[in-house]
C-alpha positions in Angstrom: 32.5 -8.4 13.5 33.2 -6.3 10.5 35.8 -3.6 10.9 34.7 0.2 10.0 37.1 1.9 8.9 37.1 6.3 9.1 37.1 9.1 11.6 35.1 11.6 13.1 36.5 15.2 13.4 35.6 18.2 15.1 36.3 21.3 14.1 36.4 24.9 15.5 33.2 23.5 17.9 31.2 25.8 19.7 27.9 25.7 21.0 25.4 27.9 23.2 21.4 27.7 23.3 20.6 31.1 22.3 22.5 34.7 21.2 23.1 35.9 24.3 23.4 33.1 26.4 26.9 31.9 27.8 28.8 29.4 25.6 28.9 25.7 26.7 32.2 25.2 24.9 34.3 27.1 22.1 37.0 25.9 19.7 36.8 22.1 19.8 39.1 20.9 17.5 39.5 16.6 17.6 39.6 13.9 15.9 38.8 9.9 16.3 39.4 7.2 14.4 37.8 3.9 14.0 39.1 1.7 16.4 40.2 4.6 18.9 38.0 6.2 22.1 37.6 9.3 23.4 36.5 10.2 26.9 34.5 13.8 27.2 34.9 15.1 30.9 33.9 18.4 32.8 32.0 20.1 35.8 28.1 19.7 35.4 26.6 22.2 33.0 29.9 22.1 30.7 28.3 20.7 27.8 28.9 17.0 27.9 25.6 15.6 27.1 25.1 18.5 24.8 28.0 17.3 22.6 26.9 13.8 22.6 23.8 15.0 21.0 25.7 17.3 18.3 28.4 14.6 17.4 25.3 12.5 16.8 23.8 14.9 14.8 20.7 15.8 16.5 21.7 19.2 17.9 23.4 21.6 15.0 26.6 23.8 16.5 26.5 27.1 16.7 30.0 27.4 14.9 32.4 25.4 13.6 31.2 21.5 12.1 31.9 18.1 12.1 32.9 15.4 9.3 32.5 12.0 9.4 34.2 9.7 6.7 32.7 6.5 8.9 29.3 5.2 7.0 27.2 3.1 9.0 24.6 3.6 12.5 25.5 5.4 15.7 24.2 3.5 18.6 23.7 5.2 22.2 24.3 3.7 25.6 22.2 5.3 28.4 23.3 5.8 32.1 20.0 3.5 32.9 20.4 0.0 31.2 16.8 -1.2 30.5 16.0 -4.5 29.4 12.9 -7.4 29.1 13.6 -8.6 32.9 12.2 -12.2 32.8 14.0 -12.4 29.2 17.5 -14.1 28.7 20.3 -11.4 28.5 21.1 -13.5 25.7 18.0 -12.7 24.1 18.5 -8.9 25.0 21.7 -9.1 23.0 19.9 -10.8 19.6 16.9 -8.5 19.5 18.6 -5.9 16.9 19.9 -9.6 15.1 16.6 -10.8 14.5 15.1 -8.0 13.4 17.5 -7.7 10.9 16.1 -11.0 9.6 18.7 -13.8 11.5 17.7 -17.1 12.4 17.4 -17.3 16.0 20.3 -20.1 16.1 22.7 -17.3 14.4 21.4 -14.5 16.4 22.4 -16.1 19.7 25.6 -17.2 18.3 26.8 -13.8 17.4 25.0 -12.5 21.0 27.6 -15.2 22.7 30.6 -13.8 20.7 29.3 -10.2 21.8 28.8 -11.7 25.6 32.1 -12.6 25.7 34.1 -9.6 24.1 32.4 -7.3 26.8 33.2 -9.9 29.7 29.9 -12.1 30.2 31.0 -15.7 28.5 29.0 -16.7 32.1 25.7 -15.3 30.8 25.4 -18.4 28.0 23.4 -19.9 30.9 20.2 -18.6 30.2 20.2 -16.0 33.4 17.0 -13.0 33.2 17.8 -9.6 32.5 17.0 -9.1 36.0 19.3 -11.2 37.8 21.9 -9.1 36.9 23.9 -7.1 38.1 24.2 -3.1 37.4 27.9 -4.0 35.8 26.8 -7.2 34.5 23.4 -5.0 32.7 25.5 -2.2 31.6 28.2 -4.3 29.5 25.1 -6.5 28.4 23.9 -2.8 26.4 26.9 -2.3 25.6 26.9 -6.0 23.3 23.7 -5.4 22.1 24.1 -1.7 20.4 27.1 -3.3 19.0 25.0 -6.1 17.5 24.0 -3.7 15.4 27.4 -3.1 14.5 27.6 0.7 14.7 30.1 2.8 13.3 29.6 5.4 16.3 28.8 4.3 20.1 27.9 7.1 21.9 28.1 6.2 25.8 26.8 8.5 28.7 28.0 8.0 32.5 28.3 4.1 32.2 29.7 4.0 35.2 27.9 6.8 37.5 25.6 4.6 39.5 28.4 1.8 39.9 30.8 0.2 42.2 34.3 0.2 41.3 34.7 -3.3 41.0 31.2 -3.1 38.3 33.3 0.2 37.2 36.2 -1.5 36.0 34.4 -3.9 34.1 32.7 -1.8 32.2 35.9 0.8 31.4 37.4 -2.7 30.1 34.7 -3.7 28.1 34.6 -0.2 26.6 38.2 -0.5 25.9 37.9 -3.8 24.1 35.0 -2.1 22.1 37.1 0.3 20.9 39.6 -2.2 19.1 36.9 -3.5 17.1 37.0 -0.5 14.8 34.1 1.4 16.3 34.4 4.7 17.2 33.8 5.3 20.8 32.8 8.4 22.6 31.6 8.2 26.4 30.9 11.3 28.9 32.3 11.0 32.0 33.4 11.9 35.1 35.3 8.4 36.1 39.0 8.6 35.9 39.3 4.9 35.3 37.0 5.1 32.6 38.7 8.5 30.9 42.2 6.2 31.7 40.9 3.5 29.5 40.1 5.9 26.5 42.7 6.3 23.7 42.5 10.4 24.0 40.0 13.3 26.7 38.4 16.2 25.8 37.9 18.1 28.8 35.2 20.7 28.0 36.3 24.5 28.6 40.3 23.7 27.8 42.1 21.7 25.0 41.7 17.9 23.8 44.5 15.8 25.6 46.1 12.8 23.4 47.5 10.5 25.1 
């Protein structure tokens, strides 16, 4: 995979819905480079979603802004995976590849390569979308927004409706994400998964480096 080099900042942040109405957050000030990750945790109603949506530039702050010297997509990963269930998750993975105007023998060479850095070298054997499992279908989204090789991956709850064994794959896939140069953000309430990030922004005090 090509490495993206860059950073996204934050600066001054603050956001609320309307003049009067309470502020979700105030005076976010972070940054994250490519190749680092960045956990965003909180109580319900704190904002988390709602910055996921600002950093990717659908929402505009109220104050403060936001540079990004990284050129290239931002992909989102959803709480729900959703695939084409009698498809092979191999062929979930090399649907962006195609598009793009790959042959289907490269496409499903790079989806293999993709398999593997988020854990699944098993699923070269052809298995359905649906025969997997909720761990198994979450990394699988996870290698197929990066088979678009985003700049930005913007991950919500991965791990909400999991298992902790499922859990832990998918906080280490997330890690190994990260060292590919992408910039990764993810929402969150899972302690593993914040403990696998490079830094935490927990909404309502300060961003924590680690």
């Amino acid at each position: 995979m090509q490495v993206i080099e860059g950073a996204v900042k934050l600066s001054g942040l603050g956001h609320r819905f309307t003049a009067t109405s309470h502020w979700l957050y105030r005076n976010i000030d972070l940054s994250i480079a490519s190749g680092e990750s960045c956990a965003i945790t909180g109580p319900s109603g704190s904002g988390k979603s709602t910055l996921l949506t600002t950093i990717a530039g659908w929402v505009t702050p109220t104050e403060g802004h936001i540079e990004k010297s990284i050129s290239g997509t931002t992909q989102w990963v959803f709480q729900n995976p959703f695939g084409v269930p009698k498809r092979s998750a191999i062929d979930q993975v090399g649907f962006p590849l195609i598009a793009r105007g790959e042959s289907p023998e490269a496409a499903d060479l790079v989806s293999i390569e993709l398999c593997e850095l988020v854990g699944l070298s098993e699923l070269r054997d052809g298995r359905p979308f649906h025969a997997l499992s909720g761990g198994e279908a979450q990394r699988l989204m996870l290698a197929r927004a990066l088979a678009t090789n985003p700049a930005m991956l913007l991950v919500d709850e991965p791990t909400a409706q999991l298992d902790r064994a499922s859990a832990r794959s998918v906080n280490s896939a997330i890690s190994a994400i990260s060292k590919t140069g992408t910039v990764v953000i993810v929402a969150s309430h899972d302690p593993e998964t914040i403990a696998a990030c490079n830094q935490f922004l927990d909404l309502g005090k300060r961003s924590h480096p680690k």
